[in-house]
C-alpha positions in Angstrom: 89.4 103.3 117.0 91.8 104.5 114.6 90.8 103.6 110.8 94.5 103.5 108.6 94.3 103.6 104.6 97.5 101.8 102.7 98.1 103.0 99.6 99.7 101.5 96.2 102.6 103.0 94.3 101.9 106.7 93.8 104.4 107.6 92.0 104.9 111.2 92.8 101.2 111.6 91.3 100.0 114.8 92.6 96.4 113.8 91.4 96.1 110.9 92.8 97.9 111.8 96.1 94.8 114.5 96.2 92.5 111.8 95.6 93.5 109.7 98.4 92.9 112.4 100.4 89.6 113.4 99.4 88.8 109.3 99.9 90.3 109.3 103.3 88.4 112.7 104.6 85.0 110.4 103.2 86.1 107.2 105.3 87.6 109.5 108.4 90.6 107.9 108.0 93.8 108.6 110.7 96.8 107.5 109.3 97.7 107.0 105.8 100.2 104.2 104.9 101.8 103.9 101.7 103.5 100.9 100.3 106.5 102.5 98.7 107.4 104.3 95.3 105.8 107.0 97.2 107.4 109.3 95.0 110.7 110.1 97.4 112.7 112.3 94.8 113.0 115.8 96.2 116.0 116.5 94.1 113.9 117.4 91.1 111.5 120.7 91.8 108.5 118.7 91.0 109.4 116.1 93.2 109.7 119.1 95.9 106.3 120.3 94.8 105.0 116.9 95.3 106.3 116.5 98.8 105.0 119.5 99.6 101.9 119.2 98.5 101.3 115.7 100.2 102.6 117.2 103.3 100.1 120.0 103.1 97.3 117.8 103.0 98.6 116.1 105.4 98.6 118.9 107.9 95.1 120.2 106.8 93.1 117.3 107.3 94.8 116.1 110.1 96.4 113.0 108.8 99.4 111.3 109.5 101.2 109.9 106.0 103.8 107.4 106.4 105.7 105.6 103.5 107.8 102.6 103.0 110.6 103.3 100.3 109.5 101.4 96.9 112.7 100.5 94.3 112.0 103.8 92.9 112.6 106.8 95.6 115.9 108.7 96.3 118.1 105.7 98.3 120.9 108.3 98.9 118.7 111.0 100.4 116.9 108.4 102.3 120.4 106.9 103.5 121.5 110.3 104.9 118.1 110.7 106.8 118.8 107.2 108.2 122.5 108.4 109.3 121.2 111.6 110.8 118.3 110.2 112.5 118.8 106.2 113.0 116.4 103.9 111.6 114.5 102.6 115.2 111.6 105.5 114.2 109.7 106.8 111.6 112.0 109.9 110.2 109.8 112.9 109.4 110.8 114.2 105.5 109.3 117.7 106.0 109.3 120.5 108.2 105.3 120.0 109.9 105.9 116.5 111.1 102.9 115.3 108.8 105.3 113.3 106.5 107.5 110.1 107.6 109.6 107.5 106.0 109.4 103.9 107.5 112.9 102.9 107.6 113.4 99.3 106.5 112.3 96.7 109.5 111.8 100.0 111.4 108.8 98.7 114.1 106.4 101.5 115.3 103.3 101.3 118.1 99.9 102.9 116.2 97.5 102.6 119.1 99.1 99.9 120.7 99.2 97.8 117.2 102.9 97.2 116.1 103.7 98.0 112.6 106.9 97.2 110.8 108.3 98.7 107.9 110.6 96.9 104.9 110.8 99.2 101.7 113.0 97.7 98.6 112.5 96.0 95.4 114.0 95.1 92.2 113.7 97.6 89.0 112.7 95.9 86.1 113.8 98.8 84.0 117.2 99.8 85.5 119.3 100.0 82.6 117.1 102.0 81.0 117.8 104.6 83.6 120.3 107.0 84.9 122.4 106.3 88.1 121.9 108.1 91.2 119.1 110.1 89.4 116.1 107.8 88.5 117.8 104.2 89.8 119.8 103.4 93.0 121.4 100.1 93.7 120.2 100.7 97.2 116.9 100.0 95.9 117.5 96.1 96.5 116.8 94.2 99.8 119.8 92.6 101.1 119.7 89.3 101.9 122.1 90.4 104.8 120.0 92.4 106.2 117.1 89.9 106.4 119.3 87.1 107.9 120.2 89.6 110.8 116.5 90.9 111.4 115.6 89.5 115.0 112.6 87.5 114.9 109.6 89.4 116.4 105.9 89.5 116.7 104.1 92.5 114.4 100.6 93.1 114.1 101.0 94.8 110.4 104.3 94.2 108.0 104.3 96.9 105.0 106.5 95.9 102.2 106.8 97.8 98.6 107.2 94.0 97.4 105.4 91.3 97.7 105.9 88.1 99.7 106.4 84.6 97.5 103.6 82.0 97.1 101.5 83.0 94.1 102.3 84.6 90.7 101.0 88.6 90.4 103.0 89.4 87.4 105.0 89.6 84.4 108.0 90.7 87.5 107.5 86.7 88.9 109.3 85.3 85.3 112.3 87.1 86.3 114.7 85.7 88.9 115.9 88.3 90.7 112.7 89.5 91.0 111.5 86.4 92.4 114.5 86.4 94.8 113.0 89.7 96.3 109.7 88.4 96.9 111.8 85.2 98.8 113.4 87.8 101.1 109.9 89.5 102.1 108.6 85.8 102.7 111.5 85.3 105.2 111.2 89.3 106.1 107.1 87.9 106.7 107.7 84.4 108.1 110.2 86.3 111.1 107.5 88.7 112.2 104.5 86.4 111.5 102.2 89.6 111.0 98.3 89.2 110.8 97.7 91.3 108.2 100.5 92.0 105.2 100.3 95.3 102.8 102.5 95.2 99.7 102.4 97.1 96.1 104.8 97.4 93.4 103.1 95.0 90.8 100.5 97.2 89.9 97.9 94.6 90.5 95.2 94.1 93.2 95.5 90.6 94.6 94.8 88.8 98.0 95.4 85.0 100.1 96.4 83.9 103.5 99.9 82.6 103.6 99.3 78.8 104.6 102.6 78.6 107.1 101.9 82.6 109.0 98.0 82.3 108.6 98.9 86.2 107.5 96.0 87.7 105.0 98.2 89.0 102.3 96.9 92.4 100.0 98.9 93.6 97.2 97.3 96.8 96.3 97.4 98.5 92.9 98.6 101.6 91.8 98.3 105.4 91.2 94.9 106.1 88.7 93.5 102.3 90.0 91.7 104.5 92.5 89.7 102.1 95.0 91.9 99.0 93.3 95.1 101.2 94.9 93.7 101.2 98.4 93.0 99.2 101.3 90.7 100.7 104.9 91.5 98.9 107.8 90.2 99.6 111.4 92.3 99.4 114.7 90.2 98.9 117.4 90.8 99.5 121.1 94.0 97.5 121.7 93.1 93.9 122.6 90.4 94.0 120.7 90.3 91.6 117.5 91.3 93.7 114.1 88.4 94.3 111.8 88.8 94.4 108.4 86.9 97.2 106.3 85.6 96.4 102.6 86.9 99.4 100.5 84.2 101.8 99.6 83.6 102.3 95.8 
């Protein structure tokens, strides 16, 4: 059985990235998934210290850390990974192998479970922010993009936003904010996953999507501690999925 923790926005916060570890060494957690704004901005040297420390961790305990991007990680960078190394795997970001980004609708075999990846959302705050150093247009899902995704069975679909259907947030009174949350709905309704793990509006919510029968969590973010994180067992492939309640 492999036991997989998702993970809120972190934000490039070192002390909470060392707090989900110490929280996944308690629950003997695998695999670590986060749900985008990861923190993906290695052109700063904090954001190189960051990296480096999460990869670290990774490597000492033994646990696998993938990310989906979030609307606020590096989008060049991340573009030139996904021209050197295609987008059909996850793309390791540092030298031990311990650290990989979940290209968008990127599909990946964990234990015999398929798990798609869709990073991208809108930021609320863009002109407020500098061009190719704190906000990327890239950040945006296309609806391009989603209309050429093949439709295909997942087990798990990780999204930075969240699918439409029920108001989380100041974000849902703006309309192109809302338009984002219609893609990952299409992005959702195509893959029909049984279990869908989102972030981005800071906010701990869950339902079932009445049309996918998909059991939606939107997870909180860096600081929200147990509110920012979500334990979910994969047992022995064709066995029924068994969800965890997070410990306190």
């Amino acid at each position: 059985m492999t036991r997989v923790l998702f993970a809120g926005d972190i934000h490039g916060n070192i002390t909470h990235a060392e707090w989900l570890f110490d929280y996944a060494t308690l629950n003997e957690v695998d695999t670590i998934i986060a749900c985008g704004d990861f923190g993906y901005w290695p052109h700063y040297p904090w954001g190189r210290t960051y990296l480096n420390r999460v990869s670290e961790l990774a490597e000492q305990n033994n646990i696998t850390f993938y990310f989906v991007d979030g609307n606020h990680e590096n989008h060049d960078l991340l573009d030139e990974l996904a021209k050197t190394h295609g987008t059909s795997q996850p793309i390791p970001v540092t030298e031990n192998g311990f650290l990989l980004w979940i290209p968008r609708g990127c599909v990946f075999t964990l234990d015999g479970y398929k798990i798609m990846g869709y990073g991208g959302a809108y930021s609320v705050d863009w002109e407020e922010r500098q061009l190719g150093r704190t906000w990327w247009k890239q950040e945006l899902i296309n609806d391009y993009a989603v209309m050429e995704l093949p439709e295909q069975e997942v087990d798990i679909l990780v999204t930075h936003e969240a699918p439409y259907g029920k108001r989380i947030s100041y974000k849902d009174e703006l309309p192109v904010s809302v338009n984002q949350r219609i893609l990952v709905s299409e992005i959702q309704n195509k893959v029909r996953p049984q279990f869908h793990v989102c972030g981005h509006h800071h906010v701990r919510e869950t339902w079932i999507d009445e049309i996918t029968d998909t059991e939606i969590h939107v997870l909180g973010r860096d600081e929200m501690e147990a509110e920012s994180v979500l334990l979910l067992d994969l047992a022995p492939f064709e066995v029924e999925i068994e969800l965890e309640d997070v410990a306190s």
